[in-house]
N, C-alpha and C positions, 0 to 999 in steps of 0.2 A: 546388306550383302547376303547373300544364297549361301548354303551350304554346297550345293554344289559345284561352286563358280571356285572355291577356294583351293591352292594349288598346293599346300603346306599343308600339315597337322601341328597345331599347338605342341605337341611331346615331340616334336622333332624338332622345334626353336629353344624352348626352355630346358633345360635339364637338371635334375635336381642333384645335389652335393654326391650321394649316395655311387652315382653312376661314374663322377670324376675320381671317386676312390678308388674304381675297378681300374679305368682307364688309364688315369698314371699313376701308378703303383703306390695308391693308396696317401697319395702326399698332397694332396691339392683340393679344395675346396671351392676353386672360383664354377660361377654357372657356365657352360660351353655346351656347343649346340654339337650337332653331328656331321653337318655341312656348310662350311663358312656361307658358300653361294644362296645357299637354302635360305640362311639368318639374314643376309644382307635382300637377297631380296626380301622377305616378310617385314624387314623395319623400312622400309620403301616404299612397301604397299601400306602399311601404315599409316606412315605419312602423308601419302597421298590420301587415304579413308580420310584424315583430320581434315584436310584443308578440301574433298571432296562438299562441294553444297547439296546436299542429301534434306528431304524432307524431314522434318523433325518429328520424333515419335509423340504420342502423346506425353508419355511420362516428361519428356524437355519438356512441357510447358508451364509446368508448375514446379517455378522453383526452390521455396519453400521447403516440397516434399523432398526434392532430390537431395536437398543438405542432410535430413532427417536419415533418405535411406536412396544410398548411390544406385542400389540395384534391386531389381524385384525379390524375394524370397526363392523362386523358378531358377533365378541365375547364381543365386548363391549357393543350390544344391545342383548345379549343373560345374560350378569352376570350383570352388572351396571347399564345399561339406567335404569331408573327412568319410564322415558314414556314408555317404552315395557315394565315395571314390569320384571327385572332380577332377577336372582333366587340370587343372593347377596347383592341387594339394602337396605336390612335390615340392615347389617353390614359395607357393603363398597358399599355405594350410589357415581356416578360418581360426583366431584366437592369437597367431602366431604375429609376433612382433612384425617380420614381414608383410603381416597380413592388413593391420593397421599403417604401414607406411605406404601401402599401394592406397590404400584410400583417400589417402592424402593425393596423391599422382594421381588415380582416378577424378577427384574432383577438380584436379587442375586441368586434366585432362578437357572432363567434359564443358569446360567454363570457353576452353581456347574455344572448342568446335564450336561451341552458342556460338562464341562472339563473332567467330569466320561465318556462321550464315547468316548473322544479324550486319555482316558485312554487303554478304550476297542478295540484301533484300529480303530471304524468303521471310514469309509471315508467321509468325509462331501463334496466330489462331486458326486453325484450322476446323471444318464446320466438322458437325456431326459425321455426316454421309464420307467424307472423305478420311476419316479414325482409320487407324489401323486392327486389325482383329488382333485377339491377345496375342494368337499362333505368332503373328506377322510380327509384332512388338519385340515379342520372347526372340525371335531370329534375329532384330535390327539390334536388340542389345549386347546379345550373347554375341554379334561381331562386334561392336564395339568394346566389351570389355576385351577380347579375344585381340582386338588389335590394341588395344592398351598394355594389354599383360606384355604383348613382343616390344613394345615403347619402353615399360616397364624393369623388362630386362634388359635393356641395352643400358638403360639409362644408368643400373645398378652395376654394371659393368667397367663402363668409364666413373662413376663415381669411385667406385674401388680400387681403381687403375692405381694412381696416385701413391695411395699407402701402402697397395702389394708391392711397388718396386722399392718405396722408402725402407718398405719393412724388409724388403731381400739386402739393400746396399748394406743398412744397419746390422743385417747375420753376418755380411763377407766381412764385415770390418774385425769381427771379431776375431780372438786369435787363435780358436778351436775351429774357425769353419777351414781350411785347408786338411784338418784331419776328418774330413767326415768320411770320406769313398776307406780310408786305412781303416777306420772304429767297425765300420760293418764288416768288411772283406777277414780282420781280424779275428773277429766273433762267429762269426760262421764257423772258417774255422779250427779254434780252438773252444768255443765254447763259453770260455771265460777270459777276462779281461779287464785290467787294471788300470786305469786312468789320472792320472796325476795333473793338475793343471791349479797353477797360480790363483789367487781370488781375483776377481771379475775379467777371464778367460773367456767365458760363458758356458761352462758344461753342465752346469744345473739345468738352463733350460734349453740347451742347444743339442747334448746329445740322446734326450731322449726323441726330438726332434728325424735326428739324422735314422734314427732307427725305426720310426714310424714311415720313412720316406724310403729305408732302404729294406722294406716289405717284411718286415717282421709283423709276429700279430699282437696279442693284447699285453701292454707294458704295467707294469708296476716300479713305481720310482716312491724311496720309502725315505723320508727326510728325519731328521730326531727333535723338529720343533712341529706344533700345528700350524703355525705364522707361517713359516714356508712352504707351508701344502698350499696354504690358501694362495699365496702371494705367485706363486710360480704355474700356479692353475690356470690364474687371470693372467699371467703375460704368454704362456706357450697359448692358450687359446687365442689370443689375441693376435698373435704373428703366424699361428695356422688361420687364422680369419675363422674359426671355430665360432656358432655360438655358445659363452659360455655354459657349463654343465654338460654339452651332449659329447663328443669326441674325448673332448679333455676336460677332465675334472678331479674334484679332492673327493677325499672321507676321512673326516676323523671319527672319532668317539662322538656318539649322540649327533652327529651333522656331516650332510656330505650332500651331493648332486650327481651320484653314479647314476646313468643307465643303461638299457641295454649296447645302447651304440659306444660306449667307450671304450678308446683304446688306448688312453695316457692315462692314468689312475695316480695321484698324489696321495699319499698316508702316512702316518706312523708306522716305524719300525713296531712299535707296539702292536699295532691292530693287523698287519701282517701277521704275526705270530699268533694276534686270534683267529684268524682267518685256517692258519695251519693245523689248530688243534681240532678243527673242523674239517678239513680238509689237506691230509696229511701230505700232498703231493703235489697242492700248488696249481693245481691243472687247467684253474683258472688264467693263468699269465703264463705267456711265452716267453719273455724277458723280465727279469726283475734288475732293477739298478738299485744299486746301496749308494746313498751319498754320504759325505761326511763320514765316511768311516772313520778316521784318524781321531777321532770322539772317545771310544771305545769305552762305553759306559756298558750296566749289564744290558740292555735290550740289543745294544748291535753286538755284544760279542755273543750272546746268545744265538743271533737271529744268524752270524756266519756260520755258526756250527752245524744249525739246522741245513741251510744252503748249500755249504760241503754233503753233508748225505745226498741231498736231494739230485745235486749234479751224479752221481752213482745210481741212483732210482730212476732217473728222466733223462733220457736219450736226446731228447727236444728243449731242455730247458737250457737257455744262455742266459746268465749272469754276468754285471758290470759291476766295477769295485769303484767310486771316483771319489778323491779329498783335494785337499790342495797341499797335505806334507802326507802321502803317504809313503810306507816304508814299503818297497816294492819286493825285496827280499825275501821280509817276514810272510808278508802275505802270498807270497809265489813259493813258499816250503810247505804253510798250511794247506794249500790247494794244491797239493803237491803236481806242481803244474814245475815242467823244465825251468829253469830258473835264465837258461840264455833264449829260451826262447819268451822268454816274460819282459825281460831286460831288452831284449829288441826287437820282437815281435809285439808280445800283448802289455805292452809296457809300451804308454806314449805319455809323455813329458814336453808338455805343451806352456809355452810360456803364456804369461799374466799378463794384464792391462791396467795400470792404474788408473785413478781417478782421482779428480780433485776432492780433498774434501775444503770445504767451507764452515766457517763459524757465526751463526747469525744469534745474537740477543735479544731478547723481547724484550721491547721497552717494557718501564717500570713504572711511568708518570714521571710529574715532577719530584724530585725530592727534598726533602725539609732539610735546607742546606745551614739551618741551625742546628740541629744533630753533627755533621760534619764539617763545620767553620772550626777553626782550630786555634783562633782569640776567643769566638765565646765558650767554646770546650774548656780553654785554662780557665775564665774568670769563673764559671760551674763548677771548675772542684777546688779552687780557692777560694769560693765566698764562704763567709760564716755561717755557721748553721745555729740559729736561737732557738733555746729551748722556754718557753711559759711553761711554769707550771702554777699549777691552782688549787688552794688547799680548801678542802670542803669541811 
């Protein structure tokens, strides 16, 4: 196919994670195009490229080499490189987990097309004189990956279909998602806010959620074990469809996965407080959430003290307090925050969800059920015990 015959641009089908942060207010990660009409025709014209009986390039004909290498070096710095800015590095950057799953689809891809023209007869020897020139090649590929990448995304779309809605029914069930539009509209503002909610509620990983969604900027959520940094890293990443490390991730001491792009941060109360003695005023994070306060060991009563000043220094800076027995009083005299306005404004009491718990055993083998027979147990401590002895 022609460059010039083409009625799309690639950057207006595919669009990379980055773009649907801007779009809806920074809470959504799925790929989305700019014009549904645009999208649906381009995976049409697609389609039809697959099942079109099109002469075959030379590289189809040895295919051998195509297992070894799906695309020329030409096209890999025309869609992927990174350092030449390819027109697909938003989506499938080379290196990138992405990037290796399209290759999988690409060769599925290119396997259909063989088989559709080995359907239509055409010949896949083709003599010299009638070869394509490289220029001619480089065009006939670059539309072919070009209409893979649009197959590519669709396909990634409806595969994800499925788990985005399991994974939205699974938030509504919870018993903090009816407080998400109060927790934001609260915090604005007052500033500060105290959260109280039964064990498995879900506001460990649900309201720093609601605050990433209700356009706040860079969070910090500071736990008092490292197991919960990790553990709660890998499920909000998971239910933002994040890959793990970049949006949402941990650091603890000597290990972490921050970078530039994140904006959920899991740590220790501890390493906050390093963070502070470097940086007195926090200017790094727009929200900070304390969990488990109700702990009150030295690092989180220190770490409140510090955060009371800081609300007085930072005009910008909003604080969340969540446990599951907090004392709402104590804490709303400290902050010296209205106490009726804490009590039923910034004050939400949110009930629990229990769960079963379950009891499983690991087997033991069999056991030597002469140790525990309890006829041969008596005849063992009533037999006689003879002594030999030997005189040298």
């Amino acid at each position: 196919m022609s460059y010039s015959l083409k009625k799309w641009s690639l950057k207006e089908i595919v669009r990379p994670p980055l773009c649907i942060l801007v779009l809806f207010a920074r809470g959504s990660v799925t790929l989305t195009i700019q014009n549904p009409e645009t999208k649906q025709a381009a995976v049409l014209e697609a389609q039809a490229f697959v099942r079109a009986a099109t002469k075959p390039t030379d590289t189809e004909q040895n295919h051998e080499e195509e297992e070894r290498n799906l695309w020329s070096d030409n096209a890999e710095d025309i869609f992927f490189s990174r350092r030449h800015k390819g027109l697909a590095t938003s989506v499938v950057e080379s290196g990138s987990p992405a990037y290796y799953e399209f290759k999988e689809f690409y060769a599925k891809y290119k396997f259909l097309r063989r088989h559709k023209l080995r359907e239509e007869s055409i010949s896949h020897h083709v003599s010299s004189a009638s070869k394509l020139s490289q220029g001619e090649q480089l065009k006939e590929e670059s539309a072919t990956i070009r209409h893979a990448l649009v197959l590519f995304d669709d396909f990634r779309q409806k595969k994800t279909a499925a788990l985005r809605e399991k994974i939205a029914k699974d938030r509504a069930a919870l018993p903090i998602h009816p407080y998400a539009a109060t927790i934001c509209a609260t915090l604005r503002q007052h500033r500060m806010l105290l959260v109280a909610g039964d064990t498995g509620c879900g506001k460990s990983t649900q309201v720093p959620q609601f605050l990433l969604e209700g356009g706040f900027g860079k969070i910090a959520c500071t736990q008092p074990r490292r197991i919960a940094c990790y553990s709660l890293a890998r499920r909000v990443g998971f239910e933002t469809m994040n890959a793990y490390g970049t949006e949402i991730a941990y650091q603890v001491r000597f290990e972490g996965n921050k970078t530039n792009r994140t904006r959920i941060l899991f740590l220790p109360e501890g390493l906050l407080l390093r963070q502070f003695s470097s940086n007195p005023t926090l200017s790094m994070y727009d929200v900070i959430v304390v969990d488990e306060v109700h702990e009150r060991h030295l690092m989180g009563d220190f770490l409140l003290g510090v955060l009371k000043r800081l609300l007085s220094e930072r005009a910008d800076l909003h604080i969340v307090l969540m446990s599951a027995t907090i004392n709402a009083e104590l804490f709303a005299k400290y902050f010296d925050a209205p106490s009726i306005q804490v009590k039923r404004r910034n004050f939400c009491g949110i009930p629990g969800k229990l769960y079963e718990v379950k009891i499983h055993y690991m087997s033991q083998g069999d056991d030597d059920k002469s140790l525990v027979d309890e006829r041969l147990y008596q005849q063992r401590q009533n037999a006689e015990v003879k002594v030999i002895c030997f005189a040298c």
